[in-house]
N, C-alpha and C positions, 0 to 999 in steps of 0.2 A: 305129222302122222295122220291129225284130220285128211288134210288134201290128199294122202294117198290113199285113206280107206276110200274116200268119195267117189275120187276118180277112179278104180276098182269098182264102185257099185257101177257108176253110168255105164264102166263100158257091160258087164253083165247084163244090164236092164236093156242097155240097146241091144245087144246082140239077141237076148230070150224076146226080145218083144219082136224083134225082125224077119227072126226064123220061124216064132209063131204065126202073125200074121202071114204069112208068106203060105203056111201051111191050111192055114182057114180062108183065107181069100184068095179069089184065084182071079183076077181083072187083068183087061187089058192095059198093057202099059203106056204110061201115060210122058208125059213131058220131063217130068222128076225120074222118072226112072229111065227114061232114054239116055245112054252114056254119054260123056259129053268127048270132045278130039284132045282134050288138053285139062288137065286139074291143077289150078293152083294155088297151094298151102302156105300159110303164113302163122307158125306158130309161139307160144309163145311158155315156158316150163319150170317148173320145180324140180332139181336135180337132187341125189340123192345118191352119197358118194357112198360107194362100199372099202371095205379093206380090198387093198392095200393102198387106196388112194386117201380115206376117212382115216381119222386117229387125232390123239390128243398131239396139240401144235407143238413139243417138244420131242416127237417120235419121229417127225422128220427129221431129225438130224442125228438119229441112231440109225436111219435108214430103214424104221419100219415102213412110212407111210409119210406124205405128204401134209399131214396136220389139218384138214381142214373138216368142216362141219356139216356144211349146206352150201345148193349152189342154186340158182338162176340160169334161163338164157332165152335164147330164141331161134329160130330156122326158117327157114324158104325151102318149099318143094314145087316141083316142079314135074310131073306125071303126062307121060305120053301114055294114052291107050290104046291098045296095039289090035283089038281084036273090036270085032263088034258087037259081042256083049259086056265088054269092060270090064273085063275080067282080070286081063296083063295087064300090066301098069311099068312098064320102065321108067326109073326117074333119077334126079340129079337133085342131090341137098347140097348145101350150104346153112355156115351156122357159126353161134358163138356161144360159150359156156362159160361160165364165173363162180367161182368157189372159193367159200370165204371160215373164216374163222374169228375168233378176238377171244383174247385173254386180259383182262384189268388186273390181274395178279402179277403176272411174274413176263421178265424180259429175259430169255433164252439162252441167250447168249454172252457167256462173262467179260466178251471186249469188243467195241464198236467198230474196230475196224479187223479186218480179215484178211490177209493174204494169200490163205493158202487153204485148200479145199477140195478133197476131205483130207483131212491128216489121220496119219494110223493110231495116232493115240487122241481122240477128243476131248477126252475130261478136262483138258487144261485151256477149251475152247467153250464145251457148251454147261454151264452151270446156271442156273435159276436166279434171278437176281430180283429185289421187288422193283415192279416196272408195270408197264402194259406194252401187248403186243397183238399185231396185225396180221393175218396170213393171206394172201389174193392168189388164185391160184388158176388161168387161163387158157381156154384151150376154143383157138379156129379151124373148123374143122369143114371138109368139102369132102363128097363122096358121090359114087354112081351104086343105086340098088336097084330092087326089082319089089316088087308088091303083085300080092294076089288077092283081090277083090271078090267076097262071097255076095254075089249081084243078087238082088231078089226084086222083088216087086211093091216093097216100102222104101217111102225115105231114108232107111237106114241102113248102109251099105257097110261091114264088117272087114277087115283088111289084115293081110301078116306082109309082114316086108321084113327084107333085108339089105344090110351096102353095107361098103367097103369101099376106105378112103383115107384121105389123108389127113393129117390133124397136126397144129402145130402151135405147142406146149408153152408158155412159160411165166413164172411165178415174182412174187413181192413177198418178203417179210419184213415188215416194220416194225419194231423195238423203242421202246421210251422207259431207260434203266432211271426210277425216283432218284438215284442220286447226280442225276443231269439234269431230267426235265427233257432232254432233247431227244427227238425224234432218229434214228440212224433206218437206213435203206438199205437191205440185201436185199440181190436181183438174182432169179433162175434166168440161166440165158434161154434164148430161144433152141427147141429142140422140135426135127418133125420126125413125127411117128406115122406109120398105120393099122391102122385098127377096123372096127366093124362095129355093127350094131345090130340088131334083132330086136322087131316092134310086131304090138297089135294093137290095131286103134277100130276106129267108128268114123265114117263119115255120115252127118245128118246134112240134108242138102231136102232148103228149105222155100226158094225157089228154082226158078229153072239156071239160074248162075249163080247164086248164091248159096250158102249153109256152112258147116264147124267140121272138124273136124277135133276129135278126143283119144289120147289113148297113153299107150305105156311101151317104153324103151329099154333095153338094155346095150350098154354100146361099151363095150374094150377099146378104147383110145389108142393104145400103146401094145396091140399086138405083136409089132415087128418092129426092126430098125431097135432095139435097145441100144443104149449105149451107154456108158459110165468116162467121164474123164476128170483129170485133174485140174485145177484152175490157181493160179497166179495172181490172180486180177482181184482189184481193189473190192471187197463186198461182192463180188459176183460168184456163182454155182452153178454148175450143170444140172440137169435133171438126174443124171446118175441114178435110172432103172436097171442098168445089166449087172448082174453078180460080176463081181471083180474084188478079191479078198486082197488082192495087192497093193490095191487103193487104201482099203479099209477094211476092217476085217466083219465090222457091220455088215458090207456088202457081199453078205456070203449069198444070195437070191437074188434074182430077180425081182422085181416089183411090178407086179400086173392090176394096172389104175382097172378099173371098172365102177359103174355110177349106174343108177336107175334113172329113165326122164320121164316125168308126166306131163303129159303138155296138152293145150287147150288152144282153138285157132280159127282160122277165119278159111274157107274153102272158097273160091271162085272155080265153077264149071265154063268149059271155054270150047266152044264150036260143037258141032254133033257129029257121030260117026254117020 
């Protein structure tokens, strides 16, 4: 919660101090403020899962929510600028996300091995057992956006972007029931999705190629392509987002992931318009 109040202040303080200067100083532009042919981002973030993706790690398996807590990651951007005050920004991300959980209380699950997934009656699958349990919860994601750059005449260059892309899904639960001691593995299989995102950051650009880039994301992973199915296979699960009450009766919704990302990053400016 600290790092999300913080970063919430920088990006404020950058943007009021950008727009002010900007308003009181009128110079010619200089090296820093000449756009550069090429921007590229290397960041690195604090995730922040909302419902229906966040929840306690046993509501995944009622199908509220995916169980997890907090997440980590990182991205590469990669910004054409299209205009000659660098303004447009077309770009291309890539990336990876990790979201995690743990419980030292309780193992989830009444029997180590599974065959069959989901079944119309659970109760006689998922009961509370003393144990400890692990949740990893994975997502690689690649997309094409577009960014709008509020260009001024300070370092501090303000930004809203959006994309749309692909992202592709899948998870680990690990269970250690006290009256074993041992370790058991359920695997989400892999699942792709598309989704979007929606950002507003800061770029501070400190020399003429160098500076940071800061800001805040909202990104829906699992926009489209939902799917639910059934699975046979030894400890393995689908992601099973699309309402399908046939399946299970849990599955009466949809499940729409959604996560906040705060991320912090390295800028390289690359060639001049």
């Amino acid at each position: 919660m600290k790092l999300i109040k913080f970063t919430i202040f920088l990006l404020v303080l950058s943007f009021i101090a950008s727009t002010g200067i900007e308003s009181q100083v009128k110079t010619k532009r200089t090296s820093l403020s000449r756009p550069p042919a090429f921007l590229v981002e290397f960041n690195f973030s604090y995730n922040q899962p909302l419902p229906q993706l966040m929840g306690d790690m046993t509501e995944q398996f009622s199908f509220k929510n995916y169980g997890v807590k907090y997440g980590v990651g990182s991205a590469a951007y990669f910004k054409l600028v299209t205009d000659k005050k660098g303004r447009i920004r077309p770009y291309f991300t890539f990336g990876y996300d990790l979201f995690l959980n743990t419980d030292n209380n309780n193992a989830y699950l009444k029997n180590n091995i599974t065959t069959e997934w989901p079944v119309k009656d659970s109760t006689g699958v998922v009961g509370a057992v003393p144990g400890k349990s692990k949740m990893y919860f994975h997502n690689f994601h690649a997309s094409l956006g577009f960014e709008y750059a509020f260009v001024n005449k300070t370092r501090w260059t303000p930004y809203a972007n959006f994309d749309f892309g692909m992202n592709i899904m899948f998870g680990t639960y690990k269970q250690t029931p006290n009256s074993s001691g041992d370790e058991v593995e359920f695997t989400y299989k892999s699942a792709t999705r598309l989704g979007l995102g929606l950002g507003f950051g800061v770029n501070g650009r400190f020399t003429k190629s160098f500076g940071i880039a800061i800001g805040i994301k909202y990104k829906l992973p699992n926009l489209l392509l939902k799917d639910s199915k059934y699975s046979n296979e030894v400890n393995k699960f689908y992601i099973n987002d699309k309402e399908d009450t046939g399946l299970n009766s849990g599955l009466n919704k949809d499940r729409n992931m959604m996560y906040l990302q705060f991320y912090l990053g390295a800028a390289f400016y690359i060639g001049k318009k």
